[in-house]
NUMIZA-301419 format. One record per residue (C-alpha): residue number from 1; residue in three letters; y, x, z. Coordinates in steps of 0.5 Angstrom, whole numbers, plus 500, padded with zeros to 3 digits. Each point is the difference from the previous one (the first is absolute). Example, Ala and Ser with C-alpha at 12.3 -4.5 7.8 and 13.67 -1.06 7.14 Angstrom:
BEGIN
REC,1,ALA,491,525,516
REC,2,SER,507,502,498
//
This chain:
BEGIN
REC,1,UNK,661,666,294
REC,2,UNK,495,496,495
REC,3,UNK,495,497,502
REC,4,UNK,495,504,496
REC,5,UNK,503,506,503
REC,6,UNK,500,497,508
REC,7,UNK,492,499,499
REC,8,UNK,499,507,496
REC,9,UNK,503,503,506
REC,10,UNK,496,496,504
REC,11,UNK,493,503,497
REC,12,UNK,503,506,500
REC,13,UNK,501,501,507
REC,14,UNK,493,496,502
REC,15,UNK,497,504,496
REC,16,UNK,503,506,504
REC,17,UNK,497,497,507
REC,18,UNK,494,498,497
REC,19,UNK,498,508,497
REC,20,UNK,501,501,508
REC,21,UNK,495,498,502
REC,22,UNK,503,493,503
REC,23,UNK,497,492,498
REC,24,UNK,503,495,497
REC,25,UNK,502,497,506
REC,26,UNK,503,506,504
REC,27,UNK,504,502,494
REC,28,UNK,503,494,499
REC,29,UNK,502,499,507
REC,30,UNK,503,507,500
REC,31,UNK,505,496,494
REC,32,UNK,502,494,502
REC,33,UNK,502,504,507
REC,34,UNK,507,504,500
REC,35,UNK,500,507,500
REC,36,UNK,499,503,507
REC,37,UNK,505,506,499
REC,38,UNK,499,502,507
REC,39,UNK,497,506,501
REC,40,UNK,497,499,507
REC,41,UNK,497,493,497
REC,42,UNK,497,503,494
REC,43,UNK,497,506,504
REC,44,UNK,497,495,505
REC,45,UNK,496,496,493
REC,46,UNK,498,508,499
REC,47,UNK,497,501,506
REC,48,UNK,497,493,501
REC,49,UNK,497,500,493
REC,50,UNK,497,507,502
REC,51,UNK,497,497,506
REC,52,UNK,497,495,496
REC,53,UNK,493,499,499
REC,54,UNK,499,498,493
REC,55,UNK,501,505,495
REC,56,UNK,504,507,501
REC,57,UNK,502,497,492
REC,58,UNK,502,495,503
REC,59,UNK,505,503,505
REC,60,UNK,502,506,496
REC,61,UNK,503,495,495
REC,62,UNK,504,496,506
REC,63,UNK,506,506,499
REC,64,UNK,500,499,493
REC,65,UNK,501,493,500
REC,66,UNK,506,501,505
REC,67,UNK,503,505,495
REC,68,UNK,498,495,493
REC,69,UNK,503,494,504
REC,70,UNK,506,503,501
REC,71,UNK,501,502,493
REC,72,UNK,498,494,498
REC,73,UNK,505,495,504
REC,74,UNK,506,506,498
REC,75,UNK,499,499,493
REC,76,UNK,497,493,499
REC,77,UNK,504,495,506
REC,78,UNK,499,494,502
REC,79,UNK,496,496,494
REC,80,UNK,494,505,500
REC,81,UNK,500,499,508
REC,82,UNK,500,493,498
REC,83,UNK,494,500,496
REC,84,UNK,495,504,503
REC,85,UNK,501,495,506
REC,86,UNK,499,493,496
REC,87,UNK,493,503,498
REC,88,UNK,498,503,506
REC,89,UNK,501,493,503
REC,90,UNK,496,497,495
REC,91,UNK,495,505,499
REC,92,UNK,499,499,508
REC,93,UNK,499,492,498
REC,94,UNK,494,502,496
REC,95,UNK,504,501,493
REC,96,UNK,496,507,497
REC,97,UNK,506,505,498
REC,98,UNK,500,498,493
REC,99,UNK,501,492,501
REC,100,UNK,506,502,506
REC,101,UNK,504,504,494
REC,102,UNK,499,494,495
REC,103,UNK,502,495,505
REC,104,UNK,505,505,504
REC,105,UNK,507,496,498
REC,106,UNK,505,505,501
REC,107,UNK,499,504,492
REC,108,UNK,497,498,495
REC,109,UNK,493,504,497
REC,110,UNK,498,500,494
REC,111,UNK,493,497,498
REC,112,UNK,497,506,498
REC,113,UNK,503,504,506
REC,114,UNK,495,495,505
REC,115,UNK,494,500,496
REC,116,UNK,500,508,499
REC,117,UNK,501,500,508
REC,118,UNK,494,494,500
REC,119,UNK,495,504,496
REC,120,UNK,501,506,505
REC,121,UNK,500,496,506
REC,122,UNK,494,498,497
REC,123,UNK,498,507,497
REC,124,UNK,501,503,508
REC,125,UNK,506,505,498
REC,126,UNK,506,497,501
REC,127,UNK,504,507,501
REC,128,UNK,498,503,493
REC,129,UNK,502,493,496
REC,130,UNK,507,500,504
REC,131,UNK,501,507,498
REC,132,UNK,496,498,492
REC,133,UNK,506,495,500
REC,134,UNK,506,503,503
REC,135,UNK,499,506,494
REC,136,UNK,499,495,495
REC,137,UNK,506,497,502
REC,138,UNK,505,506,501
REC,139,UNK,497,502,493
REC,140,UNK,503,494,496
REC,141,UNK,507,500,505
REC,142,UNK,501,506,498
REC,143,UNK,500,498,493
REC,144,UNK,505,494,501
REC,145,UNK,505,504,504
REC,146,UNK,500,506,494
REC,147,UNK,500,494,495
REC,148,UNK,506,496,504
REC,149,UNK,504,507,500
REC,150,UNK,499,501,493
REC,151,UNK,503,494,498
REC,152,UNK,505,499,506
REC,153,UNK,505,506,495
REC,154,UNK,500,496,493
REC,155,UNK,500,492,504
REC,156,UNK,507,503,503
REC,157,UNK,502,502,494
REC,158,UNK,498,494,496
REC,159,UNK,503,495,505
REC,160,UNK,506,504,500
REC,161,UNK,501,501,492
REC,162,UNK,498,492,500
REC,163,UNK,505,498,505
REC,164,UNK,506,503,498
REC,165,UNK,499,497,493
REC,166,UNK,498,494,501
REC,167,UNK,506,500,506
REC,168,UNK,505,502,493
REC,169,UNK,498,495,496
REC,170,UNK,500,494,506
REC,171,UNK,508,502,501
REC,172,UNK,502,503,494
REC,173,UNK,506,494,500
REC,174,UNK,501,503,507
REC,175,UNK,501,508,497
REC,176,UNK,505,497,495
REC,177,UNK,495,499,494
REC,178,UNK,502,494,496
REC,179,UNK,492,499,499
REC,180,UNK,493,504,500
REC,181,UNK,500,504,494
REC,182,UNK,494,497,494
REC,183,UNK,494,503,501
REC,184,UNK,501,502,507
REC,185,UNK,496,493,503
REC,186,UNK,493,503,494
REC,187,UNK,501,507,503
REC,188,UNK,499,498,507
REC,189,UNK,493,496,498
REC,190,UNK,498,505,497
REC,191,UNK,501,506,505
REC,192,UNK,497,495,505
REC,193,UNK,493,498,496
REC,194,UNK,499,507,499
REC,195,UNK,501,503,507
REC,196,UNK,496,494,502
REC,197,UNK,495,500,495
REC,198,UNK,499,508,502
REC,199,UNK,500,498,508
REC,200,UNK,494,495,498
REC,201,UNK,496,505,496
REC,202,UNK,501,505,506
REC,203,UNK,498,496,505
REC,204,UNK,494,497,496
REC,205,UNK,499,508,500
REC,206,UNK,501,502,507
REC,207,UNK,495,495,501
REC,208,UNK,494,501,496
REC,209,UNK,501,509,504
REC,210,UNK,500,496,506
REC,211,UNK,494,495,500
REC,212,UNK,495,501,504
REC,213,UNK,493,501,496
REC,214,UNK,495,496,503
REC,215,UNK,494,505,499
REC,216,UNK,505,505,505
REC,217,UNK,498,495,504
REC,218,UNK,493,499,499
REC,219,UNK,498,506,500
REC,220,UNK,504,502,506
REC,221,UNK,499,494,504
REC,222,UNK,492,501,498
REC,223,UNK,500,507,502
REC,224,UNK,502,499,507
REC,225,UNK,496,493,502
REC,226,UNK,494,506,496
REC,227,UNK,502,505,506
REC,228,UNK,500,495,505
REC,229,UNK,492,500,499
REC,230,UNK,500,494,496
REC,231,UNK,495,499,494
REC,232,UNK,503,499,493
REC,233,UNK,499,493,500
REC,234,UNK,503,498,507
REC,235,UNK,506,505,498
REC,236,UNK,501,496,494
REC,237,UNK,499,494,504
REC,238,UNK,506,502,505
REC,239,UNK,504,503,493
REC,240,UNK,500,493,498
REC,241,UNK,504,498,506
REC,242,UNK,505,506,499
REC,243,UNK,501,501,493
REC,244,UNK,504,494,498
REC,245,UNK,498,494,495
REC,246,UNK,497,505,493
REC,247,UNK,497,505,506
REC,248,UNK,495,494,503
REC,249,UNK,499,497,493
REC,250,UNK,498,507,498
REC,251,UNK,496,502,507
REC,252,UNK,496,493,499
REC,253,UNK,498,502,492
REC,254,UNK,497,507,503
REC,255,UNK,496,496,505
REC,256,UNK,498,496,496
REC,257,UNK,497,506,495
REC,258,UNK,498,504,506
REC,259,UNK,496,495,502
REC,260,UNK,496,499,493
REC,261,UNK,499,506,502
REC,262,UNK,505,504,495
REC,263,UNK,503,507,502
REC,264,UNK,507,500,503
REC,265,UNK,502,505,494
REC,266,UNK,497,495,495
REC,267,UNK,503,494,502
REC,268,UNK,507,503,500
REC,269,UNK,498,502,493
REC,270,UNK,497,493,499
REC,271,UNK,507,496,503
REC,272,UNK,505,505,497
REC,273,UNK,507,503,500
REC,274,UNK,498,506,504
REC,275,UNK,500,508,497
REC,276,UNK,495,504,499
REC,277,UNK,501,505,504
REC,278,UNK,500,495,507
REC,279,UNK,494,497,497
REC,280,UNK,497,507,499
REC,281,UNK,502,502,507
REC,282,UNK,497,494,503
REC,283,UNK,493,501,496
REC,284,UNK,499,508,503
REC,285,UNK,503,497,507
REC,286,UNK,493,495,499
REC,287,UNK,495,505,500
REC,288,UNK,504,504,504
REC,289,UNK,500,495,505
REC,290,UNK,508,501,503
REC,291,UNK,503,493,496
REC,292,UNK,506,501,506
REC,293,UNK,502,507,497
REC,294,UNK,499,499,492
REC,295,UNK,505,492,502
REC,296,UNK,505,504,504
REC,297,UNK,500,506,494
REC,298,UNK,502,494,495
REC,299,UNK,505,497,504
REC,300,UNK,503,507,501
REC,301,UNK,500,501,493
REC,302,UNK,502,493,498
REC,303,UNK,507,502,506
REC,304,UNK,502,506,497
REC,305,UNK,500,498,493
REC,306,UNK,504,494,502
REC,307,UNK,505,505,505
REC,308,UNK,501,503,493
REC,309,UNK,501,494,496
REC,310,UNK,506,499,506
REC,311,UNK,503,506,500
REC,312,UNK,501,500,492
REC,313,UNK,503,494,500
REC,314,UNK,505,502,505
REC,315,UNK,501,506,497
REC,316,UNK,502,496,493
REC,317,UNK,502,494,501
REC,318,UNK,506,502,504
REC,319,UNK,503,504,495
REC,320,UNK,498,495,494
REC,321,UNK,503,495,505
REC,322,UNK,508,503,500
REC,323,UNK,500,501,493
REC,324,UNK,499,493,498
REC,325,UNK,505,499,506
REC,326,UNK,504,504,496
REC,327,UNK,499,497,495
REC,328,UNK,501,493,502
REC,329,UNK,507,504,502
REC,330,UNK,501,501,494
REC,331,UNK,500,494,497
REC,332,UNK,506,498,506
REC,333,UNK,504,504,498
REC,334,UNK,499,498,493
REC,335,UNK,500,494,499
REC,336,UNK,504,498,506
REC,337,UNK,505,505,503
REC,338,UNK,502,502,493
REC,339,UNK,503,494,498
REC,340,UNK,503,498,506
REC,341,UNK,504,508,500
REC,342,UNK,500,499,490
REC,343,UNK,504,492,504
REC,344,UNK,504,504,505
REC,345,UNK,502,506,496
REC,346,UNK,503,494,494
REC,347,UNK,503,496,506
REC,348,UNK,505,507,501
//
């Protein structure tokens, strides 16, 4: 299990016990500890946790935190145990939960991962920036798995086609040829620079449908921080810690014409690189007073047409795919397999 997948598995499971009811610190500690399969025990946590004198939410999460635990341990092992562990202590060492990840030294979390869990410790949701990043994560695994499926078939069939020729024509001496026919050695090039040229363009392709577009995550991160009650200048502020390098640089031109008394709507007509309908919806949303819901619109706008640019190239890109495959076989068998059998057949 990769590292990425260890920590998204570990949002997910937090997340779960978080929206229970349960702090940070208590559902760490239901983590890092084994999972109680003893009925009895986990009955005594049941009762003790009703009997408790916090909050009835509280105790009504314990026997969902037990159940949550025991799925969690089955099915992610002793790495994740590990995990939450290593932050807890650091955490009770006075770290905030933020840091703890950056600095846990059992997997590694990308950057960006720590400042979205930094602006929501901030921003005081840490549940629904867990939930936000593990949806936005499952979406692009979803389409590198479709993607390496598809390629997995033809990258077969090409190392396959590849290796027998170039087997043949290594041990063509050893087969009982005298030498390797004229025209073999060019037919190969060329077989191998179109199949790697189409492979380049393909992936060159594949990556530009599945490029994250930085206003998905503008607007997506701004409607959330806007939701926590934030005003649009603070939201943008914590944007700017979330977003990546082209998001701060953009959040910090908005300040700035916001603070010259420009309008949110104007100032994305000013800096550019928007649609008309995004800016349309932030100006009506400007009267309305109700930015959270115009900025989560865009956002489910801008994911849906992304959806479809994905599923498009999936759906095309696979057959194009096995027919520059069957191409590239083509020119094997024409140009290498062919005189090798024209050589054998005079051989007779």
């Amino acid at each position: 299990m990769g590292d990425k997948r260890i920590f998204l598995t570990f949002c997910e499971y937090l997340c779960g016990l978080l929206a229970s009811g349960l702090p940070i610190g208590e559902s760490l500690e239901i983590l890092a500890k084994p999972v109680a399969t003893n009925t009895a025990r986990v009955n005594r946590e049941r009762s003790s946790a009703l009997g408790a004198t916090p909050a009835t939410r509280s105790a009504r999460a314990k026997p969902v935190a037990a159940r949550s635990k025991h799925a969690y341990s089955a099915g992610c092992g002793k790495k994740l145990q590990r995990l939450s562990e290593r932050i807890l202590s650091f955490m009770k060492r006075g770290y905030s939960f933020s840091s703890a990840i950056s600095v846990n030294g059992i997997i590694r979390v990308d950057e960006k991962l720590c400042s979205l869990i930094a602006a929501a410790d901030k921003a005081g949701n840490l549940c629904g920036m867990l939930k936000f990043i593990t949806d936005t994560e499952a979406e692009k695994s979803s389409f590198s798995s479709k993607l390496a499926g598809a390629i997995l078939y033809p990258l077969g069939i090409i190392l396959l086609a590849g290796g027998g020729s170039l087997f043949l024509v290594k041990n063509c001496a050893a087969l009982g040829f005298k030498a390797v026919p004229d025209g073999v050695f060019s037919g190969l090039v060329t077989a191998i620079a179109f199949i790697g040229l189409f492979i380049s363009a393909f992936l060159w392709a594949a990556f530009k449908a599945g490029k994250e577009n930085p206003h998905l995550i503008f607007f997506s991160s701004l409607s959330f921080f806007l939701s926590c009650g934030f005003d649009l200048k603070n939201a943008l502020s914590l944007v700017s810690i979330a977003g990546g390098l082209k998001n701060a640089s953009l959040c910090a031109s908005i300040i700035q014409k916001l603070s010259c008394g420009v309008p949110f709507s104007k100032s994305l007509v000013e800096i550019g690189g928007f649609s008309s309908e995004a800016v349309a919806l932030i100006a009506l949303a400007e009267k309305s007073g109700d930015l959270a819901s115009a900025c989560k619109t865009i956002a489910s706008r801008i994911s849906t047409a992304e959806k479809q640019e994905k599923q498009r190239f999936l759906r095309y890109g696979e057959p194009v795919l096995l027919s520059a495959v069957g191409v590239y076989v083509l020119l094997l068998a024409q140009n290498v397999i062919l005189p090798f059998i024209t050589d054998f057949e005079y051989m007779l």
